[in-house]
C-alpha positions in Angstrom: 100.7 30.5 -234.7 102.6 30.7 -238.0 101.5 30.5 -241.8 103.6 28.1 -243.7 104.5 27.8 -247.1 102.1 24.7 -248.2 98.9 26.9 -246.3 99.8 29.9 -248.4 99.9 27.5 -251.7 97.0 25.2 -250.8 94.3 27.9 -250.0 95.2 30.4 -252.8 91.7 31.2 -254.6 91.6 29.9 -258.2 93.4 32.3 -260.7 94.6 34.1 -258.2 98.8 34.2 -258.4 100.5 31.7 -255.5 103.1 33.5 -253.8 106.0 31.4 -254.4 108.4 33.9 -253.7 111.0 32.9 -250.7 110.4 36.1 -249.5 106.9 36.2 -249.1 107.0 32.9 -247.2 109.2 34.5 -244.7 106.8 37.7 -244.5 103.9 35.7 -243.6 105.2 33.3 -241.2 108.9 34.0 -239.9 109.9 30.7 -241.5 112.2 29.9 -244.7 110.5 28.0 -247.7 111.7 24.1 -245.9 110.0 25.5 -243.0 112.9 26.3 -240.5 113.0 29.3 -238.2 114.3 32.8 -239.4 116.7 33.6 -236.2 119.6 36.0 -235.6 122.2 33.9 -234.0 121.9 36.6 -231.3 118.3 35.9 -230.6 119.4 31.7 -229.9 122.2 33.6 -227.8 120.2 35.9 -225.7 119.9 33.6 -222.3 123.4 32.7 -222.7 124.7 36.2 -223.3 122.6 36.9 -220.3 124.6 34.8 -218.3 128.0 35.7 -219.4 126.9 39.5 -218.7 125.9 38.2 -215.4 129.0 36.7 -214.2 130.6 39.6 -215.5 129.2 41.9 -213.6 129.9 39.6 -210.4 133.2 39.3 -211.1 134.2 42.9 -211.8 132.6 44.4 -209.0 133.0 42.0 -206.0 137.2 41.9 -207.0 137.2 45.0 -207.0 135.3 45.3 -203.7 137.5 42.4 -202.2 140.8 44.3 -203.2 139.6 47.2 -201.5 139.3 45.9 -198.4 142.4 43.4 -198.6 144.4 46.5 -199.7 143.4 48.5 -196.7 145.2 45.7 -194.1 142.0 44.3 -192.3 142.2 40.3 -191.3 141.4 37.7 -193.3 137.8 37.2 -191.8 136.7 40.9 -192.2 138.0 40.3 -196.3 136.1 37.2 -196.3 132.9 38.9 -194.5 133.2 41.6 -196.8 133.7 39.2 -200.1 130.4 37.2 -199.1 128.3 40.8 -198.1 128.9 41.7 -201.4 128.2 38.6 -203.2 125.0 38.2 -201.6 123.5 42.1 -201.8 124.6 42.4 -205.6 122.9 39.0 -206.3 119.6 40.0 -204.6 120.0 43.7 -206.3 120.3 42.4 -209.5 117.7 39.2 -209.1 114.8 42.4 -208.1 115.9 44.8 -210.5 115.9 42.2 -213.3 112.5 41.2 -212.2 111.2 44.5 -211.7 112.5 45.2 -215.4 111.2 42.1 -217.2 107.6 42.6 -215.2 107.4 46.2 -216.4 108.5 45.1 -219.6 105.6 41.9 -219.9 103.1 44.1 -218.8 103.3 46.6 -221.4 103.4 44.1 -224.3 100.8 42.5 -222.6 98.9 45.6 -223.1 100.3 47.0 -226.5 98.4 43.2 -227.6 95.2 43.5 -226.0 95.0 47.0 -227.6 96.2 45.1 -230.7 93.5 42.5 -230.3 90.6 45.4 -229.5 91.4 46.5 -232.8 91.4 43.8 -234.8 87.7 42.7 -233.6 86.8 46.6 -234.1 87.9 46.7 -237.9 89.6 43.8 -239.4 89.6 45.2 -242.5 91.8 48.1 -241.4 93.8 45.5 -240.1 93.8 43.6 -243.5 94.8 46.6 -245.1 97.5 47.7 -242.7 99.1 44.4 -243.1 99.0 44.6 -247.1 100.7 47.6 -246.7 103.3 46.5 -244.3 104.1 43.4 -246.8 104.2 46.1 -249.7 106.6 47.9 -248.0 109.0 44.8 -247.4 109.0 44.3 -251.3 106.0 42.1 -252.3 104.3 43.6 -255.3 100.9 44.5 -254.4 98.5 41.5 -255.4 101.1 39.2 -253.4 101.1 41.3 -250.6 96.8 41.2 -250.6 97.1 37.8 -251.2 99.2 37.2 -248.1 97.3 39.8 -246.0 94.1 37.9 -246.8 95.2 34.3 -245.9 96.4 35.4 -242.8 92.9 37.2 -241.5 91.3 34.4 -242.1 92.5 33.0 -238.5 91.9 35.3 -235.7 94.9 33.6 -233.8 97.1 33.9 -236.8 96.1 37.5 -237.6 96.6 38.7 -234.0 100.3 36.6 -234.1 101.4 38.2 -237.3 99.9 42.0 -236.5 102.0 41.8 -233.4 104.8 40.9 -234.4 104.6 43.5 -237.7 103.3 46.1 -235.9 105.1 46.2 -232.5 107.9 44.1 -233.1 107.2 41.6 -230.5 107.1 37.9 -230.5 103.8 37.1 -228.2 105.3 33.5 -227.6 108.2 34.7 -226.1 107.6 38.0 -223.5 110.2 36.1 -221.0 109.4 35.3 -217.6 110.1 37.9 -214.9 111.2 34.5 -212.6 113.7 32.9 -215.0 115.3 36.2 -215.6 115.5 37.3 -211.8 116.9 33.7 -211.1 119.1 33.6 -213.8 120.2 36.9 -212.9 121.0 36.1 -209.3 122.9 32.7 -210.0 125.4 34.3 -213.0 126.0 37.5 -210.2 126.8 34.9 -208.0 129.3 32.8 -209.4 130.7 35.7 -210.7 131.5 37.1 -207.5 133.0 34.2 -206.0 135.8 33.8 -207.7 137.8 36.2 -205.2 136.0 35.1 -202.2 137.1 30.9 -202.8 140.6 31.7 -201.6 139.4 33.4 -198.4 137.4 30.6 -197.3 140.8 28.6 -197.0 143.3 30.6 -197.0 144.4 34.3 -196.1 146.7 36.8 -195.6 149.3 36.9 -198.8 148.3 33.3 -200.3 144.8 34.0 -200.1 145.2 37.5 -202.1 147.6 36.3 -204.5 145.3 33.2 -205.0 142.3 35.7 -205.6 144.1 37.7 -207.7 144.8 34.6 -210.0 141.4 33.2 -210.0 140.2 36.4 -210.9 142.5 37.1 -213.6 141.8 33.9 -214.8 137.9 34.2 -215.2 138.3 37.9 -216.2 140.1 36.2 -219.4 137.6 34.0 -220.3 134.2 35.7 -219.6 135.9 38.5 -222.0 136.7 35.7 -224.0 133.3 34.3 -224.0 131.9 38.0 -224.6 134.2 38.4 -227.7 132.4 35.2 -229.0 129.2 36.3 -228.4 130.2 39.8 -230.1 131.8 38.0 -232.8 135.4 39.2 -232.0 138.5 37.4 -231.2 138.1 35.4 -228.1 141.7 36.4 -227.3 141.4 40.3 -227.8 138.6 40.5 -226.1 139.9 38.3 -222.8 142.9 41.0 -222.8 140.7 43.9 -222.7 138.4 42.1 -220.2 141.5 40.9 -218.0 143.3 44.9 -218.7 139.6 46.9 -217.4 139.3 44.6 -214.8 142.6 44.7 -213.2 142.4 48.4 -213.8 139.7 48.4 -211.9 140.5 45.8 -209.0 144.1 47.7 -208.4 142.8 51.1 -208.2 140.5 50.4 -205.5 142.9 48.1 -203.8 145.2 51.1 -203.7 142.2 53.2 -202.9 141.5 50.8 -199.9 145.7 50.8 -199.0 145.2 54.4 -198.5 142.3 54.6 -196.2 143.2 52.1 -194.3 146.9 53.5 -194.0 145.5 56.2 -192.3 142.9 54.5 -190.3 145.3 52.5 -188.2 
């Protein structure tokens, strides 16, 4: 729950001095004066940049994994098998790890606001006081910030909102959902890593490598573009670097791979 302006205005005891001030509004409630949401573009980003990061990942490693074993001379089929191995154990590696990470992670907010909650029933005037403090700290003069600390203790709900997100620095609304994010997680992997595994499904020998190389070159561009975005940097410098490291990458290990399997046969 969030305190708006017009609660701040409308319950303000008689005599007592409205807090008016932009600022304070945003204090109390994490919304501007007109009532929108305070965001960091990177916070309406974060499920995308997810994503991107995702398919990054994908893309780097299973190239790299695919040049390997295309540079060390095996048939098509033992690329291919080799492409789709690794497609499908970094998916599932990432998909429990990210759940395993987020899970951890909700379960200790979870806990750092029960404690919060415990303490608010034990002494909400501590609590009052705390967050007078906290608002005094942020810049409003000291009857604005009492005034402010006071509205908000009058709801439980809104108290325990506010207190959270002062004191811990979490937003209790959103503590993500150990599901989406293994899901997600799996599913960006994924397509990631089958950009050098299409050609093999059709093609092989040369074609299908010089096909992989090219898809992957391609999507190395414009996931670094995408990342630059994200970052707020060129689009275009950052799809260089992107498509530079990851060719690095994939043609060291190819030649890595040419080596071993050189000596092999």
């Amino acid at each position: 729950m969030t305190l708006t302006s017009g609660e701040l205005s409308c319950t303000a005891p008689a005599g007592a001095v409205a807090v008016r001030d932009k600022k304070a509004v945003e204090y109390a409630g994490g919304r501007d004066a007109d009532g929108a949401d305070r965001s960091r573009p990177g916070d309406r980003s974060g499920a995308l940049r997810a994503a991107v990061f995702g398919v990054n990942d994908g893309l780097v490693s299973n190239t790299a994994l695919v040049m390997g074993f295309a540079g060390s001379g095996v048939p098509g089929d033992s690329v291919l098998f080799a492409g789709v191995a690794g497609l499908l154990a970094g998916a599932f590696s990432m998909a429990a790890g990210e759940y395993i990470s987020m899970r951890s992670q909700r379960e200790a907010y979870e806990r750092e606001i029960a404690v919060a909650a415990a303490q608010l029933r034990a002494d909400p005037d501590a609590e009052e006081a705390e967050l007078a403090r906290l608002y005094r700290a942020k810049g409003l003069d000291a009857a604005d910030a009492r005034h402010v600390a006071t509205t908000i203790m009058r709801d439980h709900d809104t108290a325990l909102n506010t207190l959270v997100r002062e004191e811990l620095g979490v937003d209790p609304d959103e503590l993500g959902s150990p599901w989406s994010a293994a899901l997600s997680s799996l599913a960006s992997f994924a397509v990631g890593a089958l950009m050098a595994v299409l050609p093999y499904l059709f093609l092989s020998g040369a074609a299908a490598l010089l096909l992989a190389v090219a898809l992957a070159g391609s999507a190395l561009f414009a996931v670094g573009g995408a990342i630059g975005l994200l970052n707020g940097r060129s689009p275009l410098v950052s799809g260089a670097r992107q498509l530079f490291v990851g060719a690095l990458a994939a043609a060291a290990v190819y030649g890595i791979g040419h080596v071993i399997g050189a000596r092999i046969t």
